[in-house]
KEFIKOL-59190 format. One record per residue (C-alpha): x, y, z. Coordinates in pm, 1 decimal. Layout:
<recs>
rec px: X | py: Y | pz: Z
...
</recs>
This chain:
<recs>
rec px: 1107.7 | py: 21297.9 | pz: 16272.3
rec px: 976.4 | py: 21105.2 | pz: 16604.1
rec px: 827.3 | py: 20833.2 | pz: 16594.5
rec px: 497.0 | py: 20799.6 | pz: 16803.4
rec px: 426.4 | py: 20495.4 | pz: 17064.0
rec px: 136.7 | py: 20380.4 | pz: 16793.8
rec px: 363.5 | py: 20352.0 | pz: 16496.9
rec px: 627.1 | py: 20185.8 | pz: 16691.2
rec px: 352.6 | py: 19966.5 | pz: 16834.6
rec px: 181.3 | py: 19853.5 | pz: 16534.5
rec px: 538.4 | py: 19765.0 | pz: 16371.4
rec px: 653.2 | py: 19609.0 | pz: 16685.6
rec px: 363.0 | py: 19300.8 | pz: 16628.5
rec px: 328.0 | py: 19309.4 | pz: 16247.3
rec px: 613.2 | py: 19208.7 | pz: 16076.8
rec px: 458.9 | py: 19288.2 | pz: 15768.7
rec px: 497.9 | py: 19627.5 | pz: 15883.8
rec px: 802.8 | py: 19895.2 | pz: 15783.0
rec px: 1046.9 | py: 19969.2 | pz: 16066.9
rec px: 921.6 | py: 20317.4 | pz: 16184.3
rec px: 1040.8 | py: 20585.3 | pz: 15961.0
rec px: 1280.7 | py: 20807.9 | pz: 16208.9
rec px: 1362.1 | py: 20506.6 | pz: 16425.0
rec px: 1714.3 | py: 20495.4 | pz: 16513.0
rec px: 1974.3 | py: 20332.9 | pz: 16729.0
rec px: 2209.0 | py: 20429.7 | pz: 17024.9
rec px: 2437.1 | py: 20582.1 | pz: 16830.2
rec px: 2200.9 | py: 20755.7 | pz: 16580.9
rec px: 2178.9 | py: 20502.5 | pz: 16316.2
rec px: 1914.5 | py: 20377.9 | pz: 16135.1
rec px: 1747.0 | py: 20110.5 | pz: 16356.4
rec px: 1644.7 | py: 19831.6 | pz: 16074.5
rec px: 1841.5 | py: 19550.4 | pz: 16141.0
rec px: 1834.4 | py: 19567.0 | pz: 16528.7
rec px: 1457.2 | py: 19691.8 | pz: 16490.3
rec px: 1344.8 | py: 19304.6 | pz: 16318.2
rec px: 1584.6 | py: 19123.3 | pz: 16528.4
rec px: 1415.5 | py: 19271.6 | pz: 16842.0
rec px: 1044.3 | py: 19249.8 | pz: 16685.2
rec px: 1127.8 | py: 18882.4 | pz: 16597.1
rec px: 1230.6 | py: 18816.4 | pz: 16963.2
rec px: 892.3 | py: 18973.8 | pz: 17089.1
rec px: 679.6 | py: 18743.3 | pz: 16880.1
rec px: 886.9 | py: 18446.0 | pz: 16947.3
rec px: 825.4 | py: 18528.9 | pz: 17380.6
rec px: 453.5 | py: 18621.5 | pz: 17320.5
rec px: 390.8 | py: 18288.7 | pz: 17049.7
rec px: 558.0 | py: 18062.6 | pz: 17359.5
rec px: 298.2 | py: 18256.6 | pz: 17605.7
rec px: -9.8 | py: 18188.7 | pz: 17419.6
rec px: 164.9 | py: 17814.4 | pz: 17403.2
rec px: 224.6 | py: 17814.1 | pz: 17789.2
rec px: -112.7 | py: 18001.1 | pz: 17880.7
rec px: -346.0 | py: 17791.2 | pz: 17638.2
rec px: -174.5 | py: 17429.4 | pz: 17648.0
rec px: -480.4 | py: 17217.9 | pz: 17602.2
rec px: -598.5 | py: 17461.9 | pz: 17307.9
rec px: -232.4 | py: 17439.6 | pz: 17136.9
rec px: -235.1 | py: 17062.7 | pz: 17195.1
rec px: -574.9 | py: 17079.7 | pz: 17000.8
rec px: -487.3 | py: 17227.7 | pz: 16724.1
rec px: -126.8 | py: 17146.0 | pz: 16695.8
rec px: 159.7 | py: 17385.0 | pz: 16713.3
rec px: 214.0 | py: 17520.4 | pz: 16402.5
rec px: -148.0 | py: 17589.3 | pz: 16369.2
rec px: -129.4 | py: 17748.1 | pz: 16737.2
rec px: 198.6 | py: 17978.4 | pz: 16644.4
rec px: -12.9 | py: 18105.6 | pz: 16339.1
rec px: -332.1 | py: 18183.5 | pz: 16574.7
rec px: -104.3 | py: 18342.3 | pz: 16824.9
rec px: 53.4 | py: 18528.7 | pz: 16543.5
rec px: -288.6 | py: 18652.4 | pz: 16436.2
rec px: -398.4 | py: 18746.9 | pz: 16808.4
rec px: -60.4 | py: 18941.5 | pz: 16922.7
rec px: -149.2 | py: 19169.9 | pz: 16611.3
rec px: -481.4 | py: 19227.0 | pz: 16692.8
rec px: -461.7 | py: 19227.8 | pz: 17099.5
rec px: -86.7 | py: 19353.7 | pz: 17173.7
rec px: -0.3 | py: 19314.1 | pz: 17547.9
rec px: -118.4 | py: 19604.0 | pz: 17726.2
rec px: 67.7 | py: 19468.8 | pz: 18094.6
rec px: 403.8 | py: 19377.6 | pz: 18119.5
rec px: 243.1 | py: 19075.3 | pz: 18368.9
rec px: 258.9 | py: 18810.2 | pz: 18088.6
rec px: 59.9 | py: 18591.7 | pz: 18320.8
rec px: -249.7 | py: 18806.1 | pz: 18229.8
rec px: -164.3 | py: 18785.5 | pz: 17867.6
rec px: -437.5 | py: 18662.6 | pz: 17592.2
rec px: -793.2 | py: 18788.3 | pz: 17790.9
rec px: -925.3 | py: 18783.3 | pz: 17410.0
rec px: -839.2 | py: 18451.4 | pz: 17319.5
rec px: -1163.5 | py: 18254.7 | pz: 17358.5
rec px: -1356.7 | py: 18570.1 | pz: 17150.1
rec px: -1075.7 | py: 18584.3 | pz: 16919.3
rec px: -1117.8 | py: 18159.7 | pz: 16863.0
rec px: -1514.2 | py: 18199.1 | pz: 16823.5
rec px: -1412.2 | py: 18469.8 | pz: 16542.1
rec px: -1212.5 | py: 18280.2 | pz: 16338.0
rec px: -1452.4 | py: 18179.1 | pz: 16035.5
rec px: -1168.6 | py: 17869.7 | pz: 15998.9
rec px: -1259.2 | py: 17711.7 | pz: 16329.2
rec px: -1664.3 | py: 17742.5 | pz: 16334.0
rec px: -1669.8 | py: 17374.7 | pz: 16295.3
rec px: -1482.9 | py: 17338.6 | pz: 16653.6
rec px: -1713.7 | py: 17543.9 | pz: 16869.0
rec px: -1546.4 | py: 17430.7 | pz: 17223.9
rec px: -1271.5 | py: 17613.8 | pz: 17132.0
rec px: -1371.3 | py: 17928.3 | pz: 17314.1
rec px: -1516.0 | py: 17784.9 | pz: 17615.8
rec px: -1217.8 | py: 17539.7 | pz: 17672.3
rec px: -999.4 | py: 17892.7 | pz: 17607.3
rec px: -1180.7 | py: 18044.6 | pz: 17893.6
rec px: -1170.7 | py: 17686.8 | pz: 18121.8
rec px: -828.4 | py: 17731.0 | pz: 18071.3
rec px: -801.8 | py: 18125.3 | pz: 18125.2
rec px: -988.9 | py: 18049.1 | pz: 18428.4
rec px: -749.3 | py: 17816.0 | pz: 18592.0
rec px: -451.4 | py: 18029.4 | pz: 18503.6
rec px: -656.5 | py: 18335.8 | pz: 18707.1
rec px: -736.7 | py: 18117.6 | pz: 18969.0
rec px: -392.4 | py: 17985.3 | pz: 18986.1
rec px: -236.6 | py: 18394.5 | pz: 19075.5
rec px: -558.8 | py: 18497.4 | pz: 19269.9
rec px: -516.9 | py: 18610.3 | pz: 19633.9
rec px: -472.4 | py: 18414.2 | pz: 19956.8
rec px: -763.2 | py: 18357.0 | pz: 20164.5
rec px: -791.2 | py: 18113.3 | pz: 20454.9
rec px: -1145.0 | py: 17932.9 | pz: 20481.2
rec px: -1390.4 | py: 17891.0 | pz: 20726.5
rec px: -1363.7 | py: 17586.4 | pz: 20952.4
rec px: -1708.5 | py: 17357.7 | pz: 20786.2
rec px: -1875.8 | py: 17332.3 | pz: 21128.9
rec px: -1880.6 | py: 17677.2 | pz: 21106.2
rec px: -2218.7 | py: 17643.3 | pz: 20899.5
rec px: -2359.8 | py: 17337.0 | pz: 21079.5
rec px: -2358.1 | py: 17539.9 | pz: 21399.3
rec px: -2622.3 | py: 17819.2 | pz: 21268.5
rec px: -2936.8 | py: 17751.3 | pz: 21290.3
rec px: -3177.8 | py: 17672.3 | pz: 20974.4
rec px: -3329.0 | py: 18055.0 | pz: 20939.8
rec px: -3019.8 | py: 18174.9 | pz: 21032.0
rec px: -2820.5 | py: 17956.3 | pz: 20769.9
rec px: -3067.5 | py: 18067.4 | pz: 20495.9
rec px: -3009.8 | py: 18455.7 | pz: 20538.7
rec px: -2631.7 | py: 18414.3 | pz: 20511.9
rec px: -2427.7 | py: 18525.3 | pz: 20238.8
rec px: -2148.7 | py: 18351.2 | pz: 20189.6
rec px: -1805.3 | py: 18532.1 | pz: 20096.5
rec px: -1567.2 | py: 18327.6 | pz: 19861.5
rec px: -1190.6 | py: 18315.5 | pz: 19761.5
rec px: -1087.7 | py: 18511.6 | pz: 19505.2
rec px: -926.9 | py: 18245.8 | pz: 19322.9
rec px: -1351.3 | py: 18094.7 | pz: 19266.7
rec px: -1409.9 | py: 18074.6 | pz: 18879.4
rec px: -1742.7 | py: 17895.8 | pz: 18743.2
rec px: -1798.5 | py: 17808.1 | pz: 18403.3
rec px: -2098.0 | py: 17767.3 | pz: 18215.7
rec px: -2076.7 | py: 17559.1 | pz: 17841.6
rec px: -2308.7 | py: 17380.3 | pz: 17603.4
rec px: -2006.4 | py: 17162.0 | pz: 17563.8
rec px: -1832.8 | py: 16897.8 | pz: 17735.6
rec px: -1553.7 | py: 17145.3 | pz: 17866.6
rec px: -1410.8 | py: 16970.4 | pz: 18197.6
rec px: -1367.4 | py: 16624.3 | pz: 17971.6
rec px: -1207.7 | py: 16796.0 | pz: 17671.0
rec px: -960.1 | py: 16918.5 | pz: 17963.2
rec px: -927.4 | py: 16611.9 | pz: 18147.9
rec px: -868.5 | py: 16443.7 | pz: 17818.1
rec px: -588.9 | py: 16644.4 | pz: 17671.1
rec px: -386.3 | py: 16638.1 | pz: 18039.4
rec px: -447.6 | py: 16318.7 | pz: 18211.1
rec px: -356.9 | py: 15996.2 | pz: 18057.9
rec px: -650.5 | py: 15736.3 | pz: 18082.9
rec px: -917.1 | py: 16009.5 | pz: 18143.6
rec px: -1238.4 | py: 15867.3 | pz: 17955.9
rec px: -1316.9 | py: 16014.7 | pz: 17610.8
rec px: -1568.4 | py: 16324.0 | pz: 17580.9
rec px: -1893.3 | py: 16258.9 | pz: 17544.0
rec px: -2096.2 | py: 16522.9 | pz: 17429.7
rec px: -2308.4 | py: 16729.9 | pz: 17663.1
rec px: -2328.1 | py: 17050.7 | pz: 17806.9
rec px: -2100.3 | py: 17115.4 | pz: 18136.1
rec px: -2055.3 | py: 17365.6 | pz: 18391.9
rec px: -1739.2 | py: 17413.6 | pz: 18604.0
rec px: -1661.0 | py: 17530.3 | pz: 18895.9
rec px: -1283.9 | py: 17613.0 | pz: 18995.9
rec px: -1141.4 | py: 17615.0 | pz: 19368.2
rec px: -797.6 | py: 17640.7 | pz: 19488.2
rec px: -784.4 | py: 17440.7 | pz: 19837.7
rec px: -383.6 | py: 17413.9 | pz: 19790.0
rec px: -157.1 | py: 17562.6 | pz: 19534.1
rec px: -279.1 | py: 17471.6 | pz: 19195.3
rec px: -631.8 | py: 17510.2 | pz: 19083.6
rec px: -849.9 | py: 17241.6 | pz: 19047.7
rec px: -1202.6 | py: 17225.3 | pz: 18828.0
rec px: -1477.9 | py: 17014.5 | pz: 18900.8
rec px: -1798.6 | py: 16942.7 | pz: 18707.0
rec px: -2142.0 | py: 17101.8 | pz: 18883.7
rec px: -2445.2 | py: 16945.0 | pz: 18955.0
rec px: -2737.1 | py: 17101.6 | pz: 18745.7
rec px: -2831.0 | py: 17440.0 | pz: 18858.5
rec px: -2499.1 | py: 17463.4 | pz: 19050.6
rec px: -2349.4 | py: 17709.2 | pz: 18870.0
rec px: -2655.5 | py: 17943.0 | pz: 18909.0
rec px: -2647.2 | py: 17874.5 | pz: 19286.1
rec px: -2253.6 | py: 17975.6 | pz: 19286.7
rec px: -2291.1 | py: 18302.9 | pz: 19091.8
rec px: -2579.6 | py: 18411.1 | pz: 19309.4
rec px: -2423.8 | py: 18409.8 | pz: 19611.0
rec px: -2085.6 | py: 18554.8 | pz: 19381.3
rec px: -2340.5 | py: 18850.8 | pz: 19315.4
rec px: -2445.2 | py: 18881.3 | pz: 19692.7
rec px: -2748.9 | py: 18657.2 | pz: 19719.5
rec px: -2779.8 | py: 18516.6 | pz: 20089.8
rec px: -2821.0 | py: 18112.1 | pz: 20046.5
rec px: -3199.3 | py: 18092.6 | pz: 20083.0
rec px: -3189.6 | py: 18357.1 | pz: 19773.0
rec px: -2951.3 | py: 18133.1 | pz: 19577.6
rec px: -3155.2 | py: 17862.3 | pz: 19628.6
rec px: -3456.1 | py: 17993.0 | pz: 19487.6
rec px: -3265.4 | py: 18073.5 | pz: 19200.6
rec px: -3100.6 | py: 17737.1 | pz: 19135.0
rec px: -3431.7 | py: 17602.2 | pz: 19216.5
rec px: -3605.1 | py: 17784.7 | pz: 18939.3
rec px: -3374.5 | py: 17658.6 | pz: 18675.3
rec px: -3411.9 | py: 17302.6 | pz: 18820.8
rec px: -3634.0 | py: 17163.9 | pz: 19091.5
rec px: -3367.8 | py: 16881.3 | pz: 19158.6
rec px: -3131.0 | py: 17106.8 | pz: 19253.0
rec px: -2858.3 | py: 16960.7 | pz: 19538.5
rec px: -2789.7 | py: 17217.5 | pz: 19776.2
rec px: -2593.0 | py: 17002.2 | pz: 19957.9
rec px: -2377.1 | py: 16868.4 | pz: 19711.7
rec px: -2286.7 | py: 17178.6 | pz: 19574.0
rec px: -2197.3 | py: 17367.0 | pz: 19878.0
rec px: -1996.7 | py: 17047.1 | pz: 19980.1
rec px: -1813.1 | py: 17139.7 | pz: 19644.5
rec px: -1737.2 | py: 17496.9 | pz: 19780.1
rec px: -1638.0 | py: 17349.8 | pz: 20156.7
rec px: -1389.1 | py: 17092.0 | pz: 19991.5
rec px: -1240.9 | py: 17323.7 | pz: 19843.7
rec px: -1167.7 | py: 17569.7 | pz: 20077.0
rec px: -1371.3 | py: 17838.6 | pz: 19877.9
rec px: -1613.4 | py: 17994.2 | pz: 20143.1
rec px: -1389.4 | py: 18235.6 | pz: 20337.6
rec px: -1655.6 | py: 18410.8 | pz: 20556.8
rec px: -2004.7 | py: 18402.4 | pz: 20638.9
rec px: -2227.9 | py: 18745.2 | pz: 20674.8
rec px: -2546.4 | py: 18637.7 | pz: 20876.5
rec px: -2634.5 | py: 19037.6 | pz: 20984.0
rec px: -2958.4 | py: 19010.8 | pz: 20730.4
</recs>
């Protein structure tokens, strides 16, 4: 009897499951003992990547509360790349599901600030513009430009004080979360990722001109949502750090 990738699958990450009936060793022998000893390993690697890849979360809600959720989630969502780094794409939904943890509704957005970071973090290259690029176009010009960003560009948006409940739980001293809605944008002028809070209507500007809105466009956009809207501040956000990789001014 063979035993099918599905089977072996679905007993691989439950270990409430039977070893596969069929499944046998390298020299032909029933594969029980070997079969839990290996399944035991996977859960402990994939428990210490949700750990790893979710550190603030796990620091939230401590670890033996994390190694159950992870336990939980490697059932439900079983890797499906080898890249571990990619691992736990569901984790924010899967956070927001769990009837247990209604009461802490950041969860999931703090999941994704953190999912974010950790995408940001094994994005592509891509060298940025020199800044007097921009200043040297002239106003209509400058408005019917679409600006092309890094890869490695995340933004956020949250009804909840994401970015503090971050800073919080991995600086020492940071102030505590207060609460209020907070959007975040991501950049990675170095090696590691860093996330800054937007100004209002910042984020709306950012994923405009993500979706291929020239700047005059964005602006309307982020204008709409709030008349107060800093253009400047925000794109000095994106020029700091080193996001804008390219300017298209062909209209």
């Amino acid at each position: 009897m063979s035993v099918t990738q599905a089977d072996f699958t679905r007993a691989m990450m439950d270990a409430g499951q039977p070893v596969p009936e069929g499944l046998t060793d390298h020299l032909g022998a029933p594969a029980g003992r070997r079969f839990s000893v290996y399944r035991n390993n996977v859960a402990v690697s994939l428990t210490e990547a949700m750990h790893s890849a979710f550190p603030v979360i796990a620091k939230l809600l401590g670890k033996q509360n994390m190694d159950g959720l992870a336990g939980l989630y490697l059932r439900q969502h079983p890797p499906s790349s080898p890249l571990m780094m990619f691992y736990g794409g569901h984790f924010p939904a899967f956070l927001e599901g769990m009837e247990q943890l209604k009461h802490l509704g950041y969860l999931g957005d703090v999941a994704r600030l953190e999912l974010a970071l950790r995408r940001a973090y094994h994005a592509a290259d891509a060298a940025p513009i020199a800044p007097e690029a921009l200043g040297a176009l002239a106003p209509d010009t400058l408005l019917n430009t679409r600006l092309e960003l890094a890869p490695a560009v995340q933004v956020l948006r949250s009804p909840w004080p994401i970015h503090a409940i971050w800073r919080y739980n991995t600086e020492d001293g940071a102030p505590k979360p207060e609460h209020q809605a907070q959007d975040v944008l991501i950049t990675r002028p170095e090696f590691d990722p860093i996330p800054q809070i937007l100004p209002p209507a910042g984020a709306v500007w950012i994923s405009a001109l993500m979706a291929g809105a020239t700047i005059g466009e964005a602006t309307e956009h982020a204008a709409a949502e709030d008349e107060a809207f800093d253009l400047g501040a925000t794109l000095a956000l994106l020029l700091q750090g080193g996001a804008v990789t390219g300017l298209d001014s062909k209209g």
